[in-house]
KEDO-18426 format. One record per residue (C-alpha): residue in three letters; z, x, y. Coordinates in Angstrom, 2 decimals. Layout:
Ala	Z	X	Y
...
This chain:
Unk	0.00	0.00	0.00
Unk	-0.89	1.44	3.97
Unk	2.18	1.09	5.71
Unk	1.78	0.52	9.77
Unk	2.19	2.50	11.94
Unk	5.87	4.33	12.61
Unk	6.70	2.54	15.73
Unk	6.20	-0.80	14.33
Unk	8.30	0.21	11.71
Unk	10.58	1.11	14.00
Unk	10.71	-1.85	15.60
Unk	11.30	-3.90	12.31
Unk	13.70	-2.19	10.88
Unk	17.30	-4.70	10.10
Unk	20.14	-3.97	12.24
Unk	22.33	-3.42	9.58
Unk	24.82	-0.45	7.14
Unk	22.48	1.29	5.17
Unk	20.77	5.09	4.40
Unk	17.66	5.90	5.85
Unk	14.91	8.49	4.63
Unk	12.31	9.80	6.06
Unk	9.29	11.18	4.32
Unk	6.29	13.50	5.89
Unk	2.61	12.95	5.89
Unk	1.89	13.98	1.88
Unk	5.14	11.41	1.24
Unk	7.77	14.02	0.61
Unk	11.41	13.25	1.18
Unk	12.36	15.64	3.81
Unk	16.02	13.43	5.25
Unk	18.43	11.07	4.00
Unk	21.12	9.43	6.20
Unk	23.31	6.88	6.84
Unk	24.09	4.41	9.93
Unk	26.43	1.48	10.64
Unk	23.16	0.05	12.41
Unk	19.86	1.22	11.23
Unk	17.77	0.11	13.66
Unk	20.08	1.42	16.21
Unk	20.63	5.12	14.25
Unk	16.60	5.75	13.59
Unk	15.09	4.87	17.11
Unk	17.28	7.24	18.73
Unk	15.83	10.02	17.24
Unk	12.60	9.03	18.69
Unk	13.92	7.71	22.11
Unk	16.36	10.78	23.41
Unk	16.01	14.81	23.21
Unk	17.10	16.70	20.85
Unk	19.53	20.28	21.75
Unk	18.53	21.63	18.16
Unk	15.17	22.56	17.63
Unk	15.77	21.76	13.49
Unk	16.08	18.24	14.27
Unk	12.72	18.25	17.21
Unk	10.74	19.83	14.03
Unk	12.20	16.89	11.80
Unk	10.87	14.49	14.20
Unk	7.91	15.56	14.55
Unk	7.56	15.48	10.24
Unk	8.47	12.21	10.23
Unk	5.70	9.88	9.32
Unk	7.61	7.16	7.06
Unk	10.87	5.33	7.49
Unk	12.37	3.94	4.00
Unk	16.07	2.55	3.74
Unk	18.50	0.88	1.39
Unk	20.44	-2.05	2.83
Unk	24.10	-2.10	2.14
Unk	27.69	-4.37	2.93
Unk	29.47	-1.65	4.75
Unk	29.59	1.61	6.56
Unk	31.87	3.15	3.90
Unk	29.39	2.25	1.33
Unk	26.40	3.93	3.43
Unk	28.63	6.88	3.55
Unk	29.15	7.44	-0.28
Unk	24.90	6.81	-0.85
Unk	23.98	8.61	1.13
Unk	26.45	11.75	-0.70
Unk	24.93	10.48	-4.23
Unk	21.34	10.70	-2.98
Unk	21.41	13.77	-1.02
Unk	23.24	15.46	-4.47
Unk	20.01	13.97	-5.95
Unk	17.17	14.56	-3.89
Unk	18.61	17.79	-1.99
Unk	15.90	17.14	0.55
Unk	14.85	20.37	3.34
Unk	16.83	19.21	6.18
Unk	19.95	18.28	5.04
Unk	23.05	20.49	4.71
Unk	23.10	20.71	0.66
Unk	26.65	18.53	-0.91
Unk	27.76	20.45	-3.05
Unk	30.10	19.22	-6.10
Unk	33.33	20.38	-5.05
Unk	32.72	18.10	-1.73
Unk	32.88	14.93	-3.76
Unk	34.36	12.51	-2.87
Unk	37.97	11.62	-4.77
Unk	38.90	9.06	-7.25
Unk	42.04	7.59	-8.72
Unk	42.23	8.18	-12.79
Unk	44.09	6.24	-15.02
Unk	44.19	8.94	-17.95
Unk	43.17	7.61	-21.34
Unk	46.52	8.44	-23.33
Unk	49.92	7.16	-24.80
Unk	51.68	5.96	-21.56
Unk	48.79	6.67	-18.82
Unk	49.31	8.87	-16.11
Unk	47.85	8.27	-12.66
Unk	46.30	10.64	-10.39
Unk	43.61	11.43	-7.81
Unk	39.76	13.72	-8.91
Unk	37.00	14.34	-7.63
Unk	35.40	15.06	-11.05
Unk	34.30	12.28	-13.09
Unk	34.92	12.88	-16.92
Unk	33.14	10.94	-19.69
Unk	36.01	9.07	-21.71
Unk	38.57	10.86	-19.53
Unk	40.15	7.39	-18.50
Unk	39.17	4.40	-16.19
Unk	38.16	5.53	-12.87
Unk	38.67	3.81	-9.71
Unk	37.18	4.48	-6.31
Unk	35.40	7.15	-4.84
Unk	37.27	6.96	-1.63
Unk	36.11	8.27	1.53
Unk	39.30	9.34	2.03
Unk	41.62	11.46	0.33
Unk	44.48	10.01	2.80
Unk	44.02	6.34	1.36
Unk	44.08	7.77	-2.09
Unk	47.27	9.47	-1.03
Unk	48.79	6.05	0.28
Unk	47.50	4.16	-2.53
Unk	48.93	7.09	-4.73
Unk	52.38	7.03	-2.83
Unk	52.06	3.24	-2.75
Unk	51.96	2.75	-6.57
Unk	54.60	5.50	-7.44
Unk	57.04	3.73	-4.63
Unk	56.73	0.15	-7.00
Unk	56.47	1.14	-10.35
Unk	58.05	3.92	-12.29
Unk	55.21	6.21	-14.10
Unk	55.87	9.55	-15.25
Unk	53.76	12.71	-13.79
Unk	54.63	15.05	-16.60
Unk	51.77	16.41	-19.01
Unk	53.63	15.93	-22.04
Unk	51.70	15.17	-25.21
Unk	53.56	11.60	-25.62
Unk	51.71	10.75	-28.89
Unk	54.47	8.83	-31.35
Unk	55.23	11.32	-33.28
Unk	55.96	13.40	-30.72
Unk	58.64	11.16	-29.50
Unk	59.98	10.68	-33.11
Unk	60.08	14.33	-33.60
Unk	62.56	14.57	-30.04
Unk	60.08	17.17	-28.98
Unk	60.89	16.58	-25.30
Unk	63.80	16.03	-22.76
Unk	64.01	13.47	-19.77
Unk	63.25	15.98	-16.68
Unk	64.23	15.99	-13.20
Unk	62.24	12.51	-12.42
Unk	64.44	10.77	-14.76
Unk	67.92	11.62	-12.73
Unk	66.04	11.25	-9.69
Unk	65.16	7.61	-10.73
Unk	61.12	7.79	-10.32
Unk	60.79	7.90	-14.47
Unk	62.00	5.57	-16.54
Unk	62.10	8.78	-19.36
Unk	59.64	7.39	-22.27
Unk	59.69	11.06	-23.72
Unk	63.03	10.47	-25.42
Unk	62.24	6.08	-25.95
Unk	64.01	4.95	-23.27
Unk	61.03	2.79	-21.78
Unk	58.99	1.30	-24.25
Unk	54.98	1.16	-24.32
Unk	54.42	-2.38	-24.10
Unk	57.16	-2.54	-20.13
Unk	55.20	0.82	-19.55
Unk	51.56	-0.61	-19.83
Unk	52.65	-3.64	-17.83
Unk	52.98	-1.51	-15.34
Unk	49.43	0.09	-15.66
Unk	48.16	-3.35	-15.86
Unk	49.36	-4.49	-12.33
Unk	48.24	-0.66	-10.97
Unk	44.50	-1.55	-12.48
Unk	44.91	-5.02	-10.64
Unk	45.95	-3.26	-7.08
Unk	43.26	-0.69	-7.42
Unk	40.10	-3.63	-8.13
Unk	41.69	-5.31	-4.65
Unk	43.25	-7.98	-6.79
Unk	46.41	-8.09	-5.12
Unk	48.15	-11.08	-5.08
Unk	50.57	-10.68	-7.91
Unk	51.58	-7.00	-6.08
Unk	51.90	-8.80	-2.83
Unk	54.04	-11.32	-3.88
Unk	56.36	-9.06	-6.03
Unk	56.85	-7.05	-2.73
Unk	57.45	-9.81	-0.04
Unk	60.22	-10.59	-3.12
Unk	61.57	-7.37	-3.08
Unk	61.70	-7.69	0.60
Unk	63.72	-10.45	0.44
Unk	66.67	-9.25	-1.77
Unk	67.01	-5.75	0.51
Unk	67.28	-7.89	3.43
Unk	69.58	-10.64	2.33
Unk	71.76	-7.27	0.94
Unk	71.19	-5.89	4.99
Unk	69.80	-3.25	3.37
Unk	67.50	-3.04	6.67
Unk	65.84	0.10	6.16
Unk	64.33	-0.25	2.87
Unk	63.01	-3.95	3.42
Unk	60.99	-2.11	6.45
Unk	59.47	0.43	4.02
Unk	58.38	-2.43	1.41
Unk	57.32	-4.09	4.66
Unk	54.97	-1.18	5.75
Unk	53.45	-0.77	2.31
Unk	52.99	-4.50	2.10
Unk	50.49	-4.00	5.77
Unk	49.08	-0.91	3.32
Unk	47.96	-3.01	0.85
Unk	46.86	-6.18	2.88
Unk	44.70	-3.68	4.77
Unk	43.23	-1.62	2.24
Unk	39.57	-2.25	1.31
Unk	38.80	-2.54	-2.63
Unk	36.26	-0.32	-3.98
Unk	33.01	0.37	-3.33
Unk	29.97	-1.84	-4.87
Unk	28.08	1.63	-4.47
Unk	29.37	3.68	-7.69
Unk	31.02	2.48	-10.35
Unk	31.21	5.04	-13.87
Unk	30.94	1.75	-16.13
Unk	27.30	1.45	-15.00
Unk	25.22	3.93	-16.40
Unk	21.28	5.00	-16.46
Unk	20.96	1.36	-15.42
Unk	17.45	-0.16	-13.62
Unk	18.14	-3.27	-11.25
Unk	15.21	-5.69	-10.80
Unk	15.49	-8.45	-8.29
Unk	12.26	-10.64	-6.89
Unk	11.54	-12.82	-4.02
Unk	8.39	-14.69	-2.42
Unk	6.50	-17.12	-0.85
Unk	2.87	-18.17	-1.09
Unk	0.74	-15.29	-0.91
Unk	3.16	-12.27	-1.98
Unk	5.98	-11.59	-4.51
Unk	8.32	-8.42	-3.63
Unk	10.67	-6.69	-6.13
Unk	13.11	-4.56	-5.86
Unk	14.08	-1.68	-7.85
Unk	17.41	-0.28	-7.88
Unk	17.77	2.69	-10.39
Unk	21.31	3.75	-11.04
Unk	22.33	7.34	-13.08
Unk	25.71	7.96	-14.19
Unk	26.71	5.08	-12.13
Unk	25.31	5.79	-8.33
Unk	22.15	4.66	-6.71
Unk	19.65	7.29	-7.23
Unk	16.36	5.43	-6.38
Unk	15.73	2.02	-4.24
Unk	12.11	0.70	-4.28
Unk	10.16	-2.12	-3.00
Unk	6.94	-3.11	-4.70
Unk	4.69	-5.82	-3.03
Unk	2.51	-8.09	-4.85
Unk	-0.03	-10.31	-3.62
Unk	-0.16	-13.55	-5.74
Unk	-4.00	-14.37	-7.27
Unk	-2.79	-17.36	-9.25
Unk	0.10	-18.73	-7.67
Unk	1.90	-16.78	-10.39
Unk	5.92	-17.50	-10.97
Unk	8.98	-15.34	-10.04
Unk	9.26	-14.84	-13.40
Unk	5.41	-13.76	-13.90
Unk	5.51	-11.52	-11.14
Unk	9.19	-9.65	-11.87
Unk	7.61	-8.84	-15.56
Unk	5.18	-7.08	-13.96
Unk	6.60	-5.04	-11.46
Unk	9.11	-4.14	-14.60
Unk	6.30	-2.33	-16.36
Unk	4.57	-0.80	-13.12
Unk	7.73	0.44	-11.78
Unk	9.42	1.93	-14.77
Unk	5.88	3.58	-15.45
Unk	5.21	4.97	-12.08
Unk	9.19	6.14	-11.81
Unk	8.87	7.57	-15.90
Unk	12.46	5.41	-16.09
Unk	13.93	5.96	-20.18
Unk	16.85	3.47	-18.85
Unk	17.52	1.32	-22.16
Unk	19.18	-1.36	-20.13
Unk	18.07	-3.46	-17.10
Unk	19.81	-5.74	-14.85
Unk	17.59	-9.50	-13.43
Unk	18.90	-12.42	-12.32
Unk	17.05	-14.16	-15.05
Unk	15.56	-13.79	-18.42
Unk	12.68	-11.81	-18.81
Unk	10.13	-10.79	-22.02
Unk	10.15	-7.36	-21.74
Unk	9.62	-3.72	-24.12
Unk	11.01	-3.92	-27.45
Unk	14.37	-2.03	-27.25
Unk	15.12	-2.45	-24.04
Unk	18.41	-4.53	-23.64
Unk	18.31	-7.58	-20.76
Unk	21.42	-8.28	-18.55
Unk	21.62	-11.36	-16.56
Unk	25.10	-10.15	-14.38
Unk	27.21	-13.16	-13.32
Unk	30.76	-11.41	-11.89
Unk	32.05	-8.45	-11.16
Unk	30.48	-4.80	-9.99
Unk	27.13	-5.50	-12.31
Unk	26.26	-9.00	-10.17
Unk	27.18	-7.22	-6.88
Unk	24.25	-4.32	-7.94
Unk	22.26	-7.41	-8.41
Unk	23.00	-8.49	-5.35
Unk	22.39	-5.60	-3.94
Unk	19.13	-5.37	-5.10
Unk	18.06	-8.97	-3.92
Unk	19.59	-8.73	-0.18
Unk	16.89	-5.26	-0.27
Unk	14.56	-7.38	-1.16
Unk	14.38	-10.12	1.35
Unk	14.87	-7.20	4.45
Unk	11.97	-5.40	2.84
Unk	10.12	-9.00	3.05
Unk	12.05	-9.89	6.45
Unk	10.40	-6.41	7.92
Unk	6.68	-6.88	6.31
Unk	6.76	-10.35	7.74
Unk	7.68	-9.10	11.40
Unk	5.31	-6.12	11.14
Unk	2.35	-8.50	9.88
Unk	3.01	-10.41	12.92
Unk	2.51	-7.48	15.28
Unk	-0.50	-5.80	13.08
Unk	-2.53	-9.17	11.76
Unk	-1.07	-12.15	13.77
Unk	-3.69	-14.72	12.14
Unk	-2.05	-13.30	8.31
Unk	1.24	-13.85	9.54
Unk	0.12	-17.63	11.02
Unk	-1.57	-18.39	7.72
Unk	1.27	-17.60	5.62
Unk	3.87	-20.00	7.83
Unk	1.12	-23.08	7.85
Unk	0.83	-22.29	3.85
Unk	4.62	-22.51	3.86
Unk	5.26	-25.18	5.50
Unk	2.32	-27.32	3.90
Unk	4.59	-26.58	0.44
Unk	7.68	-27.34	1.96
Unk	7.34	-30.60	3.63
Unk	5.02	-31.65	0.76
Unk	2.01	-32.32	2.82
Unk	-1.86	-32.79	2.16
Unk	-2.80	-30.47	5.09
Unk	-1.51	-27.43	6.69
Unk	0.56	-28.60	10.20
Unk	-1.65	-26.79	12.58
Unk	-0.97	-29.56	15.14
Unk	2.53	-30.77	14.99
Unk	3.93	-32.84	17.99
Unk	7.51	-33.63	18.13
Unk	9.06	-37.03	20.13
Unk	12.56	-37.34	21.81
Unk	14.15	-40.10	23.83
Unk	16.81	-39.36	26.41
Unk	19.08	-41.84	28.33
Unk	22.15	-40.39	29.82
Unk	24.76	-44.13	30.39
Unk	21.56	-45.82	30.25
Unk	19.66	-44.85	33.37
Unk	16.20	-43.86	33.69
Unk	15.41	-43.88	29.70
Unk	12.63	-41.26	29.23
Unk	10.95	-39.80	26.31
Unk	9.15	-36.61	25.77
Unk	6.43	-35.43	23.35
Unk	6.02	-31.59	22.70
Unk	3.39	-30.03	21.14
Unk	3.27	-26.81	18.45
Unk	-0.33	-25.28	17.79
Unk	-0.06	-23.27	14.46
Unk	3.54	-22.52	14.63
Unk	3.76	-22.02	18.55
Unk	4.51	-24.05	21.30
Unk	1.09	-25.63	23.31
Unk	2.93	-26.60	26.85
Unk	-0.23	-27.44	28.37
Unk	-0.39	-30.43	26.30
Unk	3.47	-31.36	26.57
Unk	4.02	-34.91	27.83
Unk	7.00	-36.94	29.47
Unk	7.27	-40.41	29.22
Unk	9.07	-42.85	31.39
Unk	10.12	-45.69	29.62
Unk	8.27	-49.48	31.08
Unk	8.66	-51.97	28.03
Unk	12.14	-51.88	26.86
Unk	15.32	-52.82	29.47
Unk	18.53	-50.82	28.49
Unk	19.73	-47.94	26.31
Unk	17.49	-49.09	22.93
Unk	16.38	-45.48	21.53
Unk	14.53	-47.46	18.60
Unk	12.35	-49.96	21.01
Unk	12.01	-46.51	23.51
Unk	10.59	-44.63	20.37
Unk	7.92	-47.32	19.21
Unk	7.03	-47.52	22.87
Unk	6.25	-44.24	23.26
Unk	4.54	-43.11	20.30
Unk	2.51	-46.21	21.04
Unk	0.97	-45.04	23.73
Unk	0.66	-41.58	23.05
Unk	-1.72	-42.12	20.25
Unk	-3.27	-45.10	21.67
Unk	-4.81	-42.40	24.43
Unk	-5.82	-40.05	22.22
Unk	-7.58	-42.37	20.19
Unk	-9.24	-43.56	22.92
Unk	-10.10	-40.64	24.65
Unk	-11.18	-39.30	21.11
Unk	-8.74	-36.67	21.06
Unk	-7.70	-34.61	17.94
Unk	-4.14	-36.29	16.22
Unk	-1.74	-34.55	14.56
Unk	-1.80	-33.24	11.14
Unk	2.27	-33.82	11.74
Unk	4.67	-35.84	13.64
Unk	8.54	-35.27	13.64
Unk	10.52	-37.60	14.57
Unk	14.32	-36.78	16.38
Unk	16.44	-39.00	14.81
Unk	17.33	-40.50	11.54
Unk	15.67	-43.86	9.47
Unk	15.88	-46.61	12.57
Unk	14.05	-43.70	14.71
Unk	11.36	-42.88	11.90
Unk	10.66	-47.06	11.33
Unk	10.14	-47.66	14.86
Unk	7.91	-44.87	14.76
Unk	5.73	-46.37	12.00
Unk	5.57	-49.92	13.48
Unk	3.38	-48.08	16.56
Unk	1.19	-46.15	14.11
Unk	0.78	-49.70	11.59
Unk	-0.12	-51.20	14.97
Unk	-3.18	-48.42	15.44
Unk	-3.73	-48.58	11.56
Unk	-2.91	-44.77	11.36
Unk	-0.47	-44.83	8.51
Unk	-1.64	-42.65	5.99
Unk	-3.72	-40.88	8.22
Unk	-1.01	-38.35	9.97
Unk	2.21	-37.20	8.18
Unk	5.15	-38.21	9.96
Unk	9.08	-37.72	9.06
Unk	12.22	-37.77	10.84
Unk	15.09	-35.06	11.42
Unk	18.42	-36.08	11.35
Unk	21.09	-33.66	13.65
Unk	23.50	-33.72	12.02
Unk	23.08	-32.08	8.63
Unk	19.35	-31.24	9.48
Unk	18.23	-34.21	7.08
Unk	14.15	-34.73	6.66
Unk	13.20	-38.87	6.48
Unk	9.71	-39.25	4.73
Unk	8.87	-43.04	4.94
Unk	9.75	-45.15	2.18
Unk	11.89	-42.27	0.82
Unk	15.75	-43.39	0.88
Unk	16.74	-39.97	-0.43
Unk	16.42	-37.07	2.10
Unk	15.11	-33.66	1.65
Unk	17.06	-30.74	2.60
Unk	15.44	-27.22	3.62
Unk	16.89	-23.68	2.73
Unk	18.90	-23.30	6.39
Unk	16.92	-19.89	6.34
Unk	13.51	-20.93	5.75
Unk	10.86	-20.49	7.98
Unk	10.13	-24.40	8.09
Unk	13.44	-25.50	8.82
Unk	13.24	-23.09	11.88
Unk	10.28	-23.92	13.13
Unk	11.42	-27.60	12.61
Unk	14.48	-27.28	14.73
Unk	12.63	-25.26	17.42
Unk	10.36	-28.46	17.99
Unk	13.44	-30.61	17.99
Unk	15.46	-28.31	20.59
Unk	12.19	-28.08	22.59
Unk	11.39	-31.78	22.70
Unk	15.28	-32.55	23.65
Unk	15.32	-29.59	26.58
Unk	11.78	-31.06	27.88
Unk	13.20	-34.84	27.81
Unk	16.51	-33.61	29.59
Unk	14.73	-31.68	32.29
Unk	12.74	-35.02	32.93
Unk	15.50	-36.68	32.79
Unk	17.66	-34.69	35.43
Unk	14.46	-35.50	37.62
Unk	14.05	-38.93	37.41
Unk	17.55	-39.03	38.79
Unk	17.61	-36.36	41.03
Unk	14.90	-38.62	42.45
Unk	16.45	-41.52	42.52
Unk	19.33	-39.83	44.29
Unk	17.12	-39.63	47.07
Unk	15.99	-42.98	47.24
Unk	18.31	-43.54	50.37
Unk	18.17	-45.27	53.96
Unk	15.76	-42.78	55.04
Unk	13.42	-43.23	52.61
Unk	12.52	-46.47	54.39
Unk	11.98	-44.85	57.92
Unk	7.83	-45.10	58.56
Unk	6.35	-41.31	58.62
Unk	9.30	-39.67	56.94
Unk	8.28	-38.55	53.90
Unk	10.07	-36.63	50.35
Unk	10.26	-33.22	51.59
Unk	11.39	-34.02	54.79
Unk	14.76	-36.16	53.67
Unk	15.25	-32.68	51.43
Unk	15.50	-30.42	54.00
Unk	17.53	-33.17	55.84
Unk	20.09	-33.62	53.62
Unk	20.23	-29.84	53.12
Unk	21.18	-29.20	56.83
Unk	23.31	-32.01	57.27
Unk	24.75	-32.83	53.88
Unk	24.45	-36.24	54.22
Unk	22.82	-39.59	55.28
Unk	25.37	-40.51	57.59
Unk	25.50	-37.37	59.67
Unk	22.11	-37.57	60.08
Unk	22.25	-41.11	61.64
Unk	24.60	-39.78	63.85
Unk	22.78	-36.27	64.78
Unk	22.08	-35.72	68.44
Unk	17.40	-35.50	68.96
Unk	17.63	-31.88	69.71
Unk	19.74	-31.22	66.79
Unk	16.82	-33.08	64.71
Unk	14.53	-31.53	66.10
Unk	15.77	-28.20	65.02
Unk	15.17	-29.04	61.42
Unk	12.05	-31.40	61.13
Unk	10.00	-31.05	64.81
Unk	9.98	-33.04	67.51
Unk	7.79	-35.70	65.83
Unk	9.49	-36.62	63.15
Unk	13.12	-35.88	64.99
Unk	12.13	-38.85	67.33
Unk	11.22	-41.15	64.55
Unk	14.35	-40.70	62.66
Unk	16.26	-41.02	66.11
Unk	14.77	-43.65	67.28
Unk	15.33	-45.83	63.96
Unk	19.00	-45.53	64.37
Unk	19.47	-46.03	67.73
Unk	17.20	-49.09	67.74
Unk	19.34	-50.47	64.74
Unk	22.55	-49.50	67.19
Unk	20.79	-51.71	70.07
């Protein structure tokens, strides 16, 4: 696929966490790295100077802008360290392993010791983190050790061990953080209670933790034992503020591929997340174009086999939000909790920005693609015969009943037409009657175009519920154009679509295309109507005394009011005073009026 050029994909790219990576002219991967706002992070290295002359040759390299999409800051932070151990690309200082980042171990042995790594053994325990921090892991450490009792010695605790008295309670015991299960005096099933409740803390389940503190709290206060409820009270803020784990790494999940798929019409685009050893190693976005209006499901099976061919992937395990026929001997996951459905996820949210980003770049490079693909859309989502390229939109506004108006905008392939907007002051109906208003109105819209033989509508939407959308109908019966133009009604307030003779409504994605331009039409329409509206009775407001004074026209009472304020300050104004503000002529008409009408 051509990708545009690199200030349009500037320019698209999501204002979100996530690692960036650039790549020169012959596609190599020359930088990887990470920002709490993309969009925000990449520009400025085009938009400012740069001091070092390493990062003015980077620049200049760049040619393509890739990035992975992520929750958080911290989770940018530990990518970026897994793919830069990867990829080692030229201008980035080179991680090396004893910069990893630390973990907490649970050791896999006879009463489980608990410590912080930064190496990651196979079978060496259950691993928890990493941590961009070795202070949290400290807290957390000091946290855990300060609730439950576990001992820190390396003894050998196997059974026999113990049976054989091979060891002696140490210093811990007398100092009260052990509870001595060398010589039997804690037994393995209170011991691994413990571990269970650490394992609980550690995955950000905290409730149980939280509760047995705020409990603990209580007894050291009701003893006045002041001091010590104020240290459970501190780690108790700890905990309540400490984020769980990353969705980034996880050592469970290993030589993995993620798949996730999303589309519209004309194009399906897949994601590829490729995990080793449990971190992100490789995130790709293939785009398909559809030929046969081909399913999610056709289109993911294919990018499976292109992308684990073109990558030379030996994963025996893949992760897809649904089933999938796929090689023999390759194992299918379909992830509904925990750290495999946030990798999922993951996957999917790259997905739609990578689709979110083609569609905004489409509409700056090929504006009639981008056009085509929203009137496509739109003719599958409101179920119509025709793509919408005329859509006109009615509204009726009457503010304590006075001066009912109605307007009528207009939308020409997705955009607004204001040349051919229309207000409509209400003649037929007396009072606030919005259904009457609307069959008025879209009476005599159409009744002018069809007889001035202008184009209709391949929509009409409605603002209102049912009694708005029936109304409308009874005008269009009346021109015998039912059938002939779509029409359906919006509802504010769940964003409800009438179709005639339909009792059920249809709901739109809140994030589809449709429903936006839908709602743009209705917040159009009911801003044009109130602006009329405000008119009609700013007008009115004017319809005063003067008004009725031969020669003295609009314009003139305006600039009257403005200079004296008010009617009755002008009756009373002295000629030269008048004359000041609206010329001699027009001073002695006004002047003349009231002073006859004094006489």
């Amino acid at each position: 696929m051509d990708f545009p050029p690199l200030e349009i994909q500037l320019k698209t790219l999501p204002n979100s966490p996530g690692v960036y990576q650039y790549f020169d002219k012959d596609e190599t991967l020359i930088y990887i790295g990470k920002a709490k706002n993309l969009k925000k992070r990449v520009s400025s290295y085009f938009t400012k100077t740069h001091d070092s002359g390493k990062t003015s040759v980077l620049v200049k390299k760049i040619a393509q802008v890739k990035h992975i999409v992520v929750a958080t800051e911290t989770d940018a932070l530990l990518l970026e360290n897994n793919l830069i151990k990867k990829y080692q690309p030229r201008y980035n200082v080179l991680l090396k392993d004893d910069k990893s980042y630390p973990w907490i171990c649970i050791k896999n042995e006879r009463f489980p010791r608990v410590f912080s790594t930064r190496r990651v053994f196979k079978n060496g325990g259950e691993y928890f983190g990493p941590y961009t921090s070795m202070k949290t892991v400290s807290t957390l450490l000091e946290l855990i050790r300060g609730v439950y009792t576990l001992r820190t010695c390396n003894y050998d605790l196997r059974e026999e061990n113990i049976t054989k008295r091979k060891y002696k309670v140490c210093l811990e015991y007398h100092l009260g953080n052990c509870k001595g299960p060398c010589e039997e005096l804690q037994t393995e099933g209170f011991y691994n209670e413990d571990i269970k409740a650490i394992k609980e803390i550690l995955k950000g389940n905290f409730k149980d933790s939280l509760h047995q503190f705020r409990r603990q709290m209580k007894v050291f206060a009701e003893n006045m034992q002041f001091e010590e409820a104020q240290k459970i009270k501190e780690k108790i803020e700890v905990l309540e503020n400490y984020q769980a784990k990353s969705t980034i790494v996880n050592p469970k999940i290993s030589n993995v591929d993620v798949f996730s798929v999303v589309s519209d019409e004309s194009y399906g685009y897949v994601n590829f997340l490729q995990l080793s050893y449990g971190s992100i190693i490789r995130s790709h976005t293939l785009e398909i174009k559809k030929k046969l209006e081909e399913t999610d499901k056709e289109l993911l099976e294919l990018a499976i086999t292109e992308i684990r061919q073109r990558f030379h992937s030996n994963s025996k395990e893949i992760y897809v939000p649904f089933t999938v026929n796929t090689e023999a001997g390759i194992k299918v996951t379909m992830p509904k909790l925990g750290d495999k459905k946030h990798i999922l996820d993951l996957s999917l949210r790259n997905a739609k920005y990578y689709r979110m980003e083609r569609f905004k770049q489409i509409k700056i490079v090929d504006p009639d693609r981008h056009v085509n693909r929203i009137m496509a859309q739109m003719k599958v989502d409101l179920r119509l015969s025709e793509e919408p390229r005329h859509i006109e939109c009615f509204d009726n506004s009457n503010i304590q009943g006075t001066n009912p108006v109605a307007a009528c905008v207009v939308f020409k392939n997705g955009k607004p037409s204001k040349k051919d907007y229309r207000h409509f002051n209400i003649k037929t109906v007396v009072g606030p009657d919005d259904f009457a208003s609307m069959e008025e109105v879209v009476y005599r819209r159409y009744k002018r175009l069809l007889d001035e033989e202008q184009p209709l509508p391949q929509l009409i939407i409605i603002d209102g519920g049912k009694g708005q959308l029936s109304s409308a109908l009874k005008s269009l019966d009346a021109l015998n154009l039912r059938g002939k133009i779509a029409i359906i009604g919006i509802a504010k307030r769940l964003e409800e679509l009438f179709y005639p003779n339909d009792p059920i409504p249809l709901y739109l994605d809140k994030k589809s295309e449709t429903l936006k331009i839908i709602q743009q039409l209705r917040n159009e329409a009911h801003r044009f109507g109130i602006e009329h509206h405000r008119n009609r009775r700013s007008k009115s407001a004017l319809n005063t005394e003067l008004e009725t004074i031969p020669g003295i026209g609009e314009k003139t009472i305006i600039d009257l009011l403005k200079h004296f304020k008010s009617v009755k300050r002008v009756s009373h104004a002295k000629l030269d005073e008048l004359e000041d503000v609206v010329g001699n002529s027009r001073a002695e008409k006004i002047y003349s009026y009231y002073h006859k009408k004094e006489d």
